[in-house]
N, C-alpha and C positions, 0 to 999 in steps of 0.2 A: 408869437406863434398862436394862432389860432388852435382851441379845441374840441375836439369831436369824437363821438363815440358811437360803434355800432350796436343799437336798442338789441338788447336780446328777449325778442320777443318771439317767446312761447305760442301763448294766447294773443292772437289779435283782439282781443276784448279787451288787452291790459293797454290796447295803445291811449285810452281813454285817461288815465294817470301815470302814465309811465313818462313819455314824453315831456308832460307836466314837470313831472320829479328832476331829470334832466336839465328842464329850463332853471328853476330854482336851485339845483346846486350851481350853477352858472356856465355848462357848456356853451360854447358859441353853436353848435348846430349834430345833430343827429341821423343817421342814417339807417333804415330798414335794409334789409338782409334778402334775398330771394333763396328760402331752400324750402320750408313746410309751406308758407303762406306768402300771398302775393305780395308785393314791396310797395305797391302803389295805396289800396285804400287806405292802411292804418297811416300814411302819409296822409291821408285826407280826416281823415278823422281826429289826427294829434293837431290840425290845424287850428280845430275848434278849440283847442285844449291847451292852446300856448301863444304867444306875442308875441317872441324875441327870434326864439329856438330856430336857425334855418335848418329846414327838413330836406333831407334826400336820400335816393337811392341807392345803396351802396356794396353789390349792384344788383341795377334790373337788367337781366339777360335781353341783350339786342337781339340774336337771331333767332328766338322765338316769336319776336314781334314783327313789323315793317314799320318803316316811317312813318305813314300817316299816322297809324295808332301810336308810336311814340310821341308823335308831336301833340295831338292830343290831350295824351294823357299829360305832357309836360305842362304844354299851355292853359291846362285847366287848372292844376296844381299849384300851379304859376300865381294863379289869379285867386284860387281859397284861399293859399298860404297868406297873399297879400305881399307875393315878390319875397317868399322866404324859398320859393324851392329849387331844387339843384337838381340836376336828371344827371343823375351815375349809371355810366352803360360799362357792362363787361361783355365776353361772347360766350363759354361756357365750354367745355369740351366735346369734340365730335360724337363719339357715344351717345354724350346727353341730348344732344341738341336734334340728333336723328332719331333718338330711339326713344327718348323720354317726351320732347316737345313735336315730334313726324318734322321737322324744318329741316329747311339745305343748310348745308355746311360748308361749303366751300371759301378759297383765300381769305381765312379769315379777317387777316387784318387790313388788304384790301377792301372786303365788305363790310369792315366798321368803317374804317375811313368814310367812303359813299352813305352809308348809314347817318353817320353824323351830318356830311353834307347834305343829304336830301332832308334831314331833319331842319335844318338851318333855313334852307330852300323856301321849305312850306312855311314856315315860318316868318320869313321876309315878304312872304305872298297874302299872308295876312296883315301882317305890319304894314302894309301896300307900299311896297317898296320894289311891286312890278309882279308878270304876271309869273304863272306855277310852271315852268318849263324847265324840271330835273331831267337829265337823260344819262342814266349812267350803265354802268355796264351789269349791275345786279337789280336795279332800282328803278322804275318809271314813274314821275308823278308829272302830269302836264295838264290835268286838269280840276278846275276850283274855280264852282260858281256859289253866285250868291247867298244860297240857301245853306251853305256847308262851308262858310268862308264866316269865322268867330271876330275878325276885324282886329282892330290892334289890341292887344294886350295893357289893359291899365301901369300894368308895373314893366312890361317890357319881355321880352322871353328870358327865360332861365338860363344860368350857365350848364355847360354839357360837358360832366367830367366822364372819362374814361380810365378804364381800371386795365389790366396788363403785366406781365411779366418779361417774356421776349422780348428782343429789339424791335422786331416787326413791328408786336402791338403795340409796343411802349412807344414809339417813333407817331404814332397814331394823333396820339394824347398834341404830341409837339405840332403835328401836321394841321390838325382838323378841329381838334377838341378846343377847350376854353380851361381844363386841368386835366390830372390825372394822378388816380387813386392809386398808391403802389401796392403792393401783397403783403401781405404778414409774413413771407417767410423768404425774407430780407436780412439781410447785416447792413453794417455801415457802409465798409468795403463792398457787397456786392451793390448798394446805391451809388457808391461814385465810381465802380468801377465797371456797372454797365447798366444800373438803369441811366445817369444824368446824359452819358454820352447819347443815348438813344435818343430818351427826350432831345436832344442839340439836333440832330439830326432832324429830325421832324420840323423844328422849329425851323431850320434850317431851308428847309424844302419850302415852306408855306411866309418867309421874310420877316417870320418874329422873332422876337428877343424872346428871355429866359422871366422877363418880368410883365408878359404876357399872357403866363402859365402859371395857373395855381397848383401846386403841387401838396398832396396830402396823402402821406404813409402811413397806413393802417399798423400799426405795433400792438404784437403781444404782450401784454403785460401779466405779472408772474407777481403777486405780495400777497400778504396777508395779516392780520394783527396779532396771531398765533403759529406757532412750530406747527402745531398739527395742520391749520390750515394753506400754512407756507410751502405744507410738502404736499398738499393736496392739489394744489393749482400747480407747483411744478409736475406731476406727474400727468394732470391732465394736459399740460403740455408738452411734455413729452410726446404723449399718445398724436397728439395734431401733427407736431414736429415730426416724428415716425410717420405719419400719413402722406402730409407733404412731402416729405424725404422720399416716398418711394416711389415715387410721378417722375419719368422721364423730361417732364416740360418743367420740375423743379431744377433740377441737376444746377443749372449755373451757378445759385448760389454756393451749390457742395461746391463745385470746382473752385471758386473764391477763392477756399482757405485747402486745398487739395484734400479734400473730403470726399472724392469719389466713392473710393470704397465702402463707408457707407448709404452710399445710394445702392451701389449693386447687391450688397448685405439683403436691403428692407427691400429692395424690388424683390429679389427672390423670396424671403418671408412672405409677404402681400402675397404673390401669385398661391403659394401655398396655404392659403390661408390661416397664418401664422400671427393674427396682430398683438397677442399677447408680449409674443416674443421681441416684437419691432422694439418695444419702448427700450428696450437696456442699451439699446446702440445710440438712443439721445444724450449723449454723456454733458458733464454740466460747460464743458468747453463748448460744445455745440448749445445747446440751450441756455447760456448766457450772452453768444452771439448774436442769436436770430433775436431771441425774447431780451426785454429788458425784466430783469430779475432784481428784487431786492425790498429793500422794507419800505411801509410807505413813506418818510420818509424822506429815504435818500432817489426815489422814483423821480420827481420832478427833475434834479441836477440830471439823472443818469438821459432822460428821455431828453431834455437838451444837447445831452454832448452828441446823444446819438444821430440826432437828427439834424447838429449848426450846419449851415451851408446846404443844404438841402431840400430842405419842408420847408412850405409855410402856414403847414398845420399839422396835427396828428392826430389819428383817429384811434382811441384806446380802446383796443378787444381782446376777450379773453372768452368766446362761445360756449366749452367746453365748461368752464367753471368763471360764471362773471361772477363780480362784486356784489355783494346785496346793498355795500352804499355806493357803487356806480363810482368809486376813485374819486370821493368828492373832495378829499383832504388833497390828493394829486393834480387836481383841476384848481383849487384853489392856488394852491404853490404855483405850479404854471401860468395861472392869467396873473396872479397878483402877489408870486412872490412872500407869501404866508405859508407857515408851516403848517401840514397836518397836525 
């Protein structure tokens, strides 16, 4: 199983040794975050600053952008990293995407779908594998002359993973995409019992197998080398898990394990601006589900069991309270089966 972690990066100045740090405990690859600062430069900049480390997006909001500028921005990243970069697309929610970025919002997961293929498009139009003629129902791209046409890509274009929750989007991933990134606020049981089906579905539609798709589940992880700091990163997840919890577009996982009622619980708190209140309804039967909890450790076994048959990689986050050694003892046990 592949390794990877979401950089929690504060400071885009820290991309300059942080990424660095990453590589040297022995991640397979890293991913920037879009919420304070953009996800693309410090990708460019940890490029200079690492060798091994594949870098990506994890995620950069598609309908903020258009294809061309994705492609772009992929195929140049492409070519700094030297064929380490990955373009991780999610779509963001309606609110944000109108009110924070001015963009259309519409079928979303229609519109990544086309998204991705018109990205693919331009793409093949530079690799000269024919000419620029997208025509789709959200997306025009028919024209690419010489002057604005980067020619083939030394290392080849990037893979295009997509991020998702729903069937819709998740079906996406299996449709269009080359992987897909799951959510953090997952169980076991809600992966196999409605993300992988989705993914099938997708894959289904587009004539691929299941080993066409790179798959990689973002997990929260919950340790610490002290009682005090053990209870401080469960609480800080708590507070995430109460967040997530009270998003009607989380719900499926509640229903999993018939957990509704707390969903309806924390949606009412939220609307009332109550988030102090939300955390006591993450009880440790829920927060042992979603998050994998435990000491460092016994972390490596536990993030195996939870992810066999499923992942073929995992991406270790915890935003609210990361690691200051970045789970190295946990990475080490997972690539190579050594204890913390």
């Amino acid at each position: 199983m592949k390794v990877y972690t979401t950089a929690p990066l504060e400071d885009p100045r820290r991309a300059r040794t942080l990424y660095r740090e990453l590589e040297d405990i022995g991640y397979d690859g890293a991913f920037s975050f879009e919420a304070k600062h953009d996800p693309f430069l410090a990708l460019a900049v940890a490029a200079e600053h690492t060798e091994k480390l594949r870098l990506g997006t994890g995620i950069a909001i598609a309908f903020a952008r258009n294809p061309m500028n994705l492609a772009n921005l992929g195929y140049d990243l492409q070519s700094i990293t030297g064929g380490r970069f990955v373009l991780g697309l999610g779509s963001q929610v309606k609110p944000h995407i109108e009110k924070r970025f001015s963009s259309v919002w519409s079928h979303p997961a229609e519109r990544m779908s086309e998204i991705v293929r018109a990205i693919k498009a331009i793409w093949d139009c530079w690799e000269g594998k024919g000419e620029l003629n997208f025509r789709g129902k959200f997306y025009t791209h028919t024209i690419m002359i010489p002057a604005f046409n980067p020619g083939p890509n030394p290392y080849g274009p990037p893979p295009i993973l997509t991020g998702g929750f729903g069937p819709l989007m998740t079906a996406v991933a299996g449709e269009a995409a080359d992987g897909f990134i799951a959510h953090p606020f997952n169980t076991r049981r809600s992966l196999l019992q409605n993300t992988l089906p989705a993914l099938e579905q997708g894959l289904a539609k587009s004539g691929r197998k299941r080993s066409d798709l790179e798959v990689v589940c973002s997990t929260l992880v919950v340790t610490a080398d002290t009682e005090e700091g053990l209870a401080a990163s469960k609480l800080a997840a708590r507070k995430q898990l109460a967040f997530y919890g009270s998003t009607p577009a989380y719900l499926p996982t509640l229903v999993c394990h018939g957990w509704e009622g707390i969903h309806t619980e924390l949606n009412k708190l939220s609307k009332a601006g109550r988030w102090d209140d939300m955390t006591s309804l993450i009880g440790d039967e829920v927060l042992n589900e979603i998050a994998v909890v435990g000491e460092p450790h016994e972390l490596a076994g536990k993030l195996r069991a939870r992810l066999a048959g499923i992942a073929d990689g995992v991406s270790l986050t915890h935003n609210r309270c990361p690691d200051p050694g970045h789970w190295a003892g946990v990475v080490r046990e997972l690539r190579h089966g050594r204890k913390p």
